[in-house]
N, C-alpha and C positions, 0 to 999 in steps of 0.2 A: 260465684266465687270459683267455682271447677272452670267456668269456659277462660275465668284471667290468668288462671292458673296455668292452662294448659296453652292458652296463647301465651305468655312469657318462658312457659318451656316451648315451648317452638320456635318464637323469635331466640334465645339462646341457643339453640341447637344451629338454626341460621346463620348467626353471627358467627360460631365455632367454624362452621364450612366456609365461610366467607374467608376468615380470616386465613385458614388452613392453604385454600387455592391463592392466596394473596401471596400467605408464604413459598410455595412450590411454584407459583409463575415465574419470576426474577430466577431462581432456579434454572426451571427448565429451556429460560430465554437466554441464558449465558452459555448451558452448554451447544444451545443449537449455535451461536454465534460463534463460537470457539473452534467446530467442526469448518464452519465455511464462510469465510469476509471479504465480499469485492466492493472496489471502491472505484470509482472513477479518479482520475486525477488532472491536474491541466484546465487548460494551457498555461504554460510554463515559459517564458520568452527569456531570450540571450539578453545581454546588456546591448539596446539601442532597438531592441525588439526585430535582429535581425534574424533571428531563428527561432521556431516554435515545436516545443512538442507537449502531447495530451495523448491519454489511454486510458487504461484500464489495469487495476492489480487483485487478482485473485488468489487469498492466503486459505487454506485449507490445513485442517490440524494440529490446531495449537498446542502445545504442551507447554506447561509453566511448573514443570517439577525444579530443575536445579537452576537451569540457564533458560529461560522461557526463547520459545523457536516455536515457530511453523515447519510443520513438515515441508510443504512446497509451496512454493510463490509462484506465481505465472503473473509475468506483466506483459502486456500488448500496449501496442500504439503507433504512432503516426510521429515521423519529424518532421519538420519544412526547413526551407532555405529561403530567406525573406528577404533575400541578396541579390541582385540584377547581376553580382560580379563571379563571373565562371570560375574563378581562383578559388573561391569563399565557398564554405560547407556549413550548414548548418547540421548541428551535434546535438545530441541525447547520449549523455554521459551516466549511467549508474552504479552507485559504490554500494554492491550486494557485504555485509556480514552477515558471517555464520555462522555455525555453534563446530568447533572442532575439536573434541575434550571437553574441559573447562575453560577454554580460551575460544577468541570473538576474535578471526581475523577477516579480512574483507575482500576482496574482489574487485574488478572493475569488469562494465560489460558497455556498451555503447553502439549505436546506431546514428549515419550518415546519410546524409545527402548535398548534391550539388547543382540540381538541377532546381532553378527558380519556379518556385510556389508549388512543387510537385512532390505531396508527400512519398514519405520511402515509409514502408510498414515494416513492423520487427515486432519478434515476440520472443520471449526466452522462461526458462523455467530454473529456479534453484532448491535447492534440501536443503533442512534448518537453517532457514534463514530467522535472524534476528532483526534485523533495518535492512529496507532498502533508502536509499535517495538519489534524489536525480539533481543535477547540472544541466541546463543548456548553454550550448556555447557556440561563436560562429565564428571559423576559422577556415585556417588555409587547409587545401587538402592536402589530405595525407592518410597515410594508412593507421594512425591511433593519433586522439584528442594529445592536445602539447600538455606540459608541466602547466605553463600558466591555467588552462582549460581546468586540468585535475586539481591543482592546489589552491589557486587564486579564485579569492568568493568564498559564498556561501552554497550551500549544500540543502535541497529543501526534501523535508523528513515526507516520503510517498508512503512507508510502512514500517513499525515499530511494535515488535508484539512485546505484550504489557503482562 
């Protein structure tokens, strides 16, 4: 009678630690996630697949007190120009929001290329960002993506702190 006694307080005693570390994992896994989230992203191709870009986005920082933000966003990556036509640029267009007060306004930041199938690399970094997303687009050159590039289409969500 003492040894079932004393094995059912020990499998209880077990089950209480069990449960305990069950509860403080999910815990302790959120807030490591919350400090530091890179993601890959891409490839991402123009309409007719004449442009491609793919990277990397590294969020560090999250805060979700009033207006949830990451302190900094680092994206890197690669465009191409999937164009034989020297006129034609292949684009990586990204519309950064940010946290400015209580208001979410947004940014444009973007990286070029013109020369056929020869990545161009770029890397940039933002403060409280809320979304990033990206646009590929392949266009004439010029020194910034046209209205059509920025407005026309969809927009694909690379980062959105939650």
């Amino acid at each position: 009678m003492t040894i079932s006694r004393t094995l059912a307080a020990t499998t209880a005693a077990i089950a209480a630690t069990v449960g305990a570390l069950a509860a403080v994992a999910p815990a302790a896994q959120a807030a490591t996630s919350s400090e530091f989230a890179r993601t890959t992203w891409g490839p991402y191709y123009a309409p007719g697949r004449a442009a491609q870009a793919a990277g990397t986005l590294t969020a560090t920082g999250e805060d979700h007190a009033d207006l949830p933000t990451a302190d900094v966003v680092r994206v890197s990556g690669k465009v191409y120009d999937r164009t034989r036509r020297t006129s034609t640029c292949g684009w990586a267009v990204f519309r950064i929001t940010y946290r400015s007060g209580n208001e979410l306004p947004f940014r444009h930041r973007w990286a070029r290329t013109c020369t056929y199938r020869t990545p161009k690399h770029f890397s940039f970094s933002a403060k409280n960002v809320y979304q990033v997303e990206l646009k590929v687009c392949s266009e004439a050159k010029s020194s910034k993506p046209s209205l059509v590039c920025l407005y026309a289409g969809t927009w694909k969500t690379l980062y959105l702190s939650k």
